[in-house]
C-alpha positions as CSV (number, residue, x, y, z in Angstrom):
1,X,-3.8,167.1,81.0
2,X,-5.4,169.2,84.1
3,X,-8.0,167.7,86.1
4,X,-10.4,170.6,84.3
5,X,-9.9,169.3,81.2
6,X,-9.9,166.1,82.2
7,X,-13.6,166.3,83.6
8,X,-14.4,168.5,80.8
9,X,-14.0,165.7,78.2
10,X,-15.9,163.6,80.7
11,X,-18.7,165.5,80.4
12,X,-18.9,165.2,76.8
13,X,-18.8,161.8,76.6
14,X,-21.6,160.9,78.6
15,X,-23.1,163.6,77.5
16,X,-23.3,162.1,73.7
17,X,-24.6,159.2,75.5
18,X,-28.1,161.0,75.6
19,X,-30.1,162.8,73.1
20,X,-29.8,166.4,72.7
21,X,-31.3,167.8,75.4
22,X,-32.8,171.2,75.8
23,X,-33.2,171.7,72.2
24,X,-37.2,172.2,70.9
25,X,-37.8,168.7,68.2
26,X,-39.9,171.0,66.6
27,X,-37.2,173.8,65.7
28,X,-35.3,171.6,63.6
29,X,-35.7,169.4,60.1
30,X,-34.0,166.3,59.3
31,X,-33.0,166.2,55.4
32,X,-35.8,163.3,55.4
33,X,-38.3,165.9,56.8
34,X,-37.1,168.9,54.2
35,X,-37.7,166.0,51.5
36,X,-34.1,166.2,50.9
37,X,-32.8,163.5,48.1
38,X,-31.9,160.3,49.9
39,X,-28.3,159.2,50.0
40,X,-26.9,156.6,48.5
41,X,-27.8,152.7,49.9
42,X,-24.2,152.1,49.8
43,X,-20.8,153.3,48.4
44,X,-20.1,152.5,45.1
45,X,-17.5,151.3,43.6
46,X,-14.1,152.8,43.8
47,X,-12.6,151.4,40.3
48,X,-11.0,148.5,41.4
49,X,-11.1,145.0,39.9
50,X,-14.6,143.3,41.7
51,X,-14.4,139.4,42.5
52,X,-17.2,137.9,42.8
53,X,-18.3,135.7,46.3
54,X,-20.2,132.1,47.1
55,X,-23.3,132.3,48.9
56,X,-23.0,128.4,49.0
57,X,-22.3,128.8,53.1
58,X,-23.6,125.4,54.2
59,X,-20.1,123.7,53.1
60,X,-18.0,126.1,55.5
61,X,-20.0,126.3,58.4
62,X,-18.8,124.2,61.1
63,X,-21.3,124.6,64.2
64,X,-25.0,125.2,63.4
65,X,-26.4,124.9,67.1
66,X,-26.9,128.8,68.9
67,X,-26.5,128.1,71.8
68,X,-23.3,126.1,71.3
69,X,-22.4,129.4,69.0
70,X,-23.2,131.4,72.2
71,X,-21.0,129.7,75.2
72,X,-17.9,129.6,72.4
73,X,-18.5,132.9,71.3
74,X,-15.2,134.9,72.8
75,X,-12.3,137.8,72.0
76,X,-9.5,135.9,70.8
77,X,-5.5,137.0,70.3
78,X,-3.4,134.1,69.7
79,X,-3.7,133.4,65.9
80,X,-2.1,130.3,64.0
81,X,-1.7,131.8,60.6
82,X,-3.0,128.9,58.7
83,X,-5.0,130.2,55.6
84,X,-8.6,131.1,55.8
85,X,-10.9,130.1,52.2
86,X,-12.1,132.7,50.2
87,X,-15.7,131.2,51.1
88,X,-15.3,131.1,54.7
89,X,-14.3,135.3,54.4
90,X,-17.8,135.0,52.2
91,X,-19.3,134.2,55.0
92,X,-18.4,136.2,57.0
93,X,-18.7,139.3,54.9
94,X,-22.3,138.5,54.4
95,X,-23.1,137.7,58.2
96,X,-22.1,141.6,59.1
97,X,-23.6,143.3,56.0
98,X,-24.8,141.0,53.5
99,X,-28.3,142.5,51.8
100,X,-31.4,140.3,51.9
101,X,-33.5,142.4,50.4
102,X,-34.6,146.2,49.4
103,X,-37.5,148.1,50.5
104,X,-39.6,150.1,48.6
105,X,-37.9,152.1,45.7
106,X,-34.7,151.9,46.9
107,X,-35.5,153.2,50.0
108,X,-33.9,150.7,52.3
109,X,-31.9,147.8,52.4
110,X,-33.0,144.2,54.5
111,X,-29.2,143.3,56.3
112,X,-28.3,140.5,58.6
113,X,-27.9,143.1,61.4
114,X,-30.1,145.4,62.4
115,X,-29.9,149.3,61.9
116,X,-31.9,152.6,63.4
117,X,-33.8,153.8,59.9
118,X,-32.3,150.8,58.1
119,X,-29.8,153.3,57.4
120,X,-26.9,151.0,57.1
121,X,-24.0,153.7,57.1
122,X,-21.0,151.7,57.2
123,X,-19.0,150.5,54.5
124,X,-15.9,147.4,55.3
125,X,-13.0,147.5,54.0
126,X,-10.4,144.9,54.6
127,X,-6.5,144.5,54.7
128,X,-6.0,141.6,53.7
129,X,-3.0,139.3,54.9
130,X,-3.5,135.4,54.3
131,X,-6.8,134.2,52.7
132,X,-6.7,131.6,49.7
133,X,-7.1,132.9,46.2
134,X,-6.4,136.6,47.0
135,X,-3.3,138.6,47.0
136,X,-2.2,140.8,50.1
137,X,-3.2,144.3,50.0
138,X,-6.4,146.7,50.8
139,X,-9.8,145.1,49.6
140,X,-13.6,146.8,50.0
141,X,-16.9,145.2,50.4
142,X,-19.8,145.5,47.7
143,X,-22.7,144.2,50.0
144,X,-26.0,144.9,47.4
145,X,-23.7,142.7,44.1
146,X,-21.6,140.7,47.3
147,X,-18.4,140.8,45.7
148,X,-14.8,142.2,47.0
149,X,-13.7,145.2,45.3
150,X,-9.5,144.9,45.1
151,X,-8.4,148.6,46.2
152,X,-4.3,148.3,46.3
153,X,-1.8,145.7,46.7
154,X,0.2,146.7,50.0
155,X,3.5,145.3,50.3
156,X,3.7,145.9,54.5
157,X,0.2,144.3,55.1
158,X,1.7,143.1,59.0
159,X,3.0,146.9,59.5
160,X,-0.6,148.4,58.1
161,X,-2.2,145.9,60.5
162,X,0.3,146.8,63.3
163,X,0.1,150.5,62.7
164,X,-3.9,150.8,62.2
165,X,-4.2,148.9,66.2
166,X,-1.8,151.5,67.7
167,X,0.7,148.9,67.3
168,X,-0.7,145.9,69.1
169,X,1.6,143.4,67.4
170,X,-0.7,140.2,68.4
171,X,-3.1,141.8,65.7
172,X,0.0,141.0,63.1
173,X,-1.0,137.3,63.4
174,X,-4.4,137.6,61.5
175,X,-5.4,136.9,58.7
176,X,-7.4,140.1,57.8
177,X,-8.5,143.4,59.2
178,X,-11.6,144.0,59.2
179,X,-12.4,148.3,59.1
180,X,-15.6,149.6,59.4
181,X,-16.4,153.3,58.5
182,X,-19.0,155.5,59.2
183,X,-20.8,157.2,55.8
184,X,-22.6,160.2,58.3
185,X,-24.9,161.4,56.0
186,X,-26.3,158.1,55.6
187,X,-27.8,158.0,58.5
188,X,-28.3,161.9,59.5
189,X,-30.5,162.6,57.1
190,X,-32.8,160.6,58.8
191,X,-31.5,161.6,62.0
192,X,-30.2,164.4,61.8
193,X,-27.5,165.9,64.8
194,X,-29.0,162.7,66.8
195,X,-27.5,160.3,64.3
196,X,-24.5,159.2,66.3
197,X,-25.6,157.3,68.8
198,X,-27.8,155.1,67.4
199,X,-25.3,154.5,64.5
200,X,-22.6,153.6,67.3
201,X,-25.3,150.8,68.9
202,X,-25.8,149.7,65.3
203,X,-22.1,149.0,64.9
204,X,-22.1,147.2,67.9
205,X,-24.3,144.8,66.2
206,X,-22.4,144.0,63.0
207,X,-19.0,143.7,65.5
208,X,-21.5,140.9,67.1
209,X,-22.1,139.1,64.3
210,X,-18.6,138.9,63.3
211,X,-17.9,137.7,66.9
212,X,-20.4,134.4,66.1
213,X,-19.9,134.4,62.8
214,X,-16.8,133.4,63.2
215,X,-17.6,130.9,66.4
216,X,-19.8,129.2,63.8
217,X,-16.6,129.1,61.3
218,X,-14.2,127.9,64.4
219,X,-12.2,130.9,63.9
220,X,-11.1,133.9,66.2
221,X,-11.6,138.0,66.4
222,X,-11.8,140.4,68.9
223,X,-13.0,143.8,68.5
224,X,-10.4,146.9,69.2
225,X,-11.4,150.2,70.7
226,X,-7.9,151.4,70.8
227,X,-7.0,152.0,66.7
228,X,-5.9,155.1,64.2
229,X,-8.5,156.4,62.5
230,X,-6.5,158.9,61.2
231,X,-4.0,156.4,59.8
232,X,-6.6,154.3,58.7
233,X,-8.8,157.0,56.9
234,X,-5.5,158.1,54.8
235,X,-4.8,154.7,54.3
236,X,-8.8,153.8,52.6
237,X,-8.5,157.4,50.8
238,X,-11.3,159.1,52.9
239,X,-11.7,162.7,54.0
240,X,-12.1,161.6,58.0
241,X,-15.4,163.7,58.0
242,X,-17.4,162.6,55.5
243,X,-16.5,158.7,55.9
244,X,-14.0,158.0,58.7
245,X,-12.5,155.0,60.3
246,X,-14.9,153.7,63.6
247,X,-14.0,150.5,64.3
248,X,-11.7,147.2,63.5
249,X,-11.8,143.6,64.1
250,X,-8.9,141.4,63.1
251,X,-10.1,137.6,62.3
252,X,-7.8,134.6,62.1
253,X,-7.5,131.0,62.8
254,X,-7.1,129.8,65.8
255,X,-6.9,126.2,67.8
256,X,-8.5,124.7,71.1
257,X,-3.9,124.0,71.8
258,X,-4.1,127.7,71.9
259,X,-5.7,128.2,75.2
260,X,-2.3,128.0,77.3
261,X,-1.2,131.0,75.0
262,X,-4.4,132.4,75.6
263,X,-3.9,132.0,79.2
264,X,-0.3,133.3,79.8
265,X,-1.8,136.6,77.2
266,X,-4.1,137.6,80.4
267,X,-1.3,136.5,82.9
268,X,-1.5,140.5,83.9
269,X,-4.8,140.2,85.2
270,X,-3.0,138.0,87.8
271,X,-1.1,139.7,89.3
């Protein structure tokens, strides 16, 4: 790549980083301000077989004090691959997108994270490796019914896992993958072209409430810029413009024994 380029594609970055400039907010409409329909709270089902999740979360969490939550809160990538419940992935699922309440007629859904709009455009999907009581293969959340929608067995769940981090074969060790996409429309037609930046700070927050999430369930994830949207968007089944692939998290178990493995994982740093 030539330095022009290079700079270039600089430029564009940090310049996403703002709000259109230059541009008169009066020349434009957002589908909201044309009285457009609304989209869709969520995505709905895509056929599979639905199974449906505990809210009973008192049982499964281990550490209840914040601040404790806060100094143990870190990116972890030594796994143990002992099995994770079905009610401690509950948890979790409901901690990043779980549904508290609607406003208005359907207008809005009331999450555990916060959203620009309480537009809400991402959907989870999970590959799903080693968690009791469900079969390895691709799975996808139903946050407003909380239940697991089953999408396809997958018999190389360590490869998909390997393949979707641009073949970081520590992420192998999870348990599950989480994926987040983006739904676009969901949150530009309140928006409009300035939708993208506040849906990026938004995903920031649901990433940080997997992080303590699973501090509180004494488990492990860290959240990876470096993945294959492209392989992940064929993989879900999604067009890549529409709804495409912007971030993944792997979760798995993990031990205080680790730490020396943790250690000699960073041993570049040293050097």
């Amino acid at each position: 790549m030539d330095k022009k380029l290079y700079e270039k594609l600089v430029h564009e970055g940090r310049n996403f980083m703002h709000h259109h400039r230059g541009i008169d907010r009066e020349s434009w409409k957002s589908g909201q301000q044309k009285e457009l329909p609304q989209p869709p709270l969520v995505k709905g089902r895509m056929g599979g077989e639905t199974i449906d999740l505990s809210k009973d979360f008192i049982k499964v969490i281990k550490d209840h004090d914040f601040l404790d939550l806060l100094i143990k809160r870190k990116s972890n990538r030594v796994y143990t691959e002992e099995k994770i419940s079905l009610d401690e992935l509950s948890f979790l699922l409901w901690a990043i997108q779980g549904v508290k309440g609607i406003r208005g007629n359907n207008y809005a859904t009331l999450r555990t994270v916060p959203s620009g709009g309480a537009r809400h455009p991402f959907e989870t999907y999970l590959i799903v490796k080693n968690i009791e009581g469900l079969k390895g293969g691709l799975y996808h959340y139903l946050p407003l019914e909380h239940q697991l929608e089953f999408i396809k067995i997958m018999d190389g769940v360590e490869e998909a896992m390997d393949l979707a981090a641009c073949k970081q074969s520590w992420v192998k060790k999870a348990n599950v993958l989480f994926i987040f996409t983006c739904v676009a429309y969901r949150c530009e037609w309140r928006y409009g072209f300035n939708a993208h930046r506040p849906a990026l700070i938004d995903l920031g927050h649901v990433g940080e409430n997997l992080y303590l999430a699973c501090a509180s369930l004494q488990l492990g994830t860290c959240g990876i810029a470096s993945f294959d949207d492209e392989y992940l968007n064929e993989l879900i089944g999604i067009d890549g413009d529409e709804e495409y692939a912007c971030y993944v998290q792997p979760v798995g178990t993990v031990k205080s024994s680790n730490q020396d493995k943790e250690d000699a994982f960073y041993s570049f740093l040293k050097r």
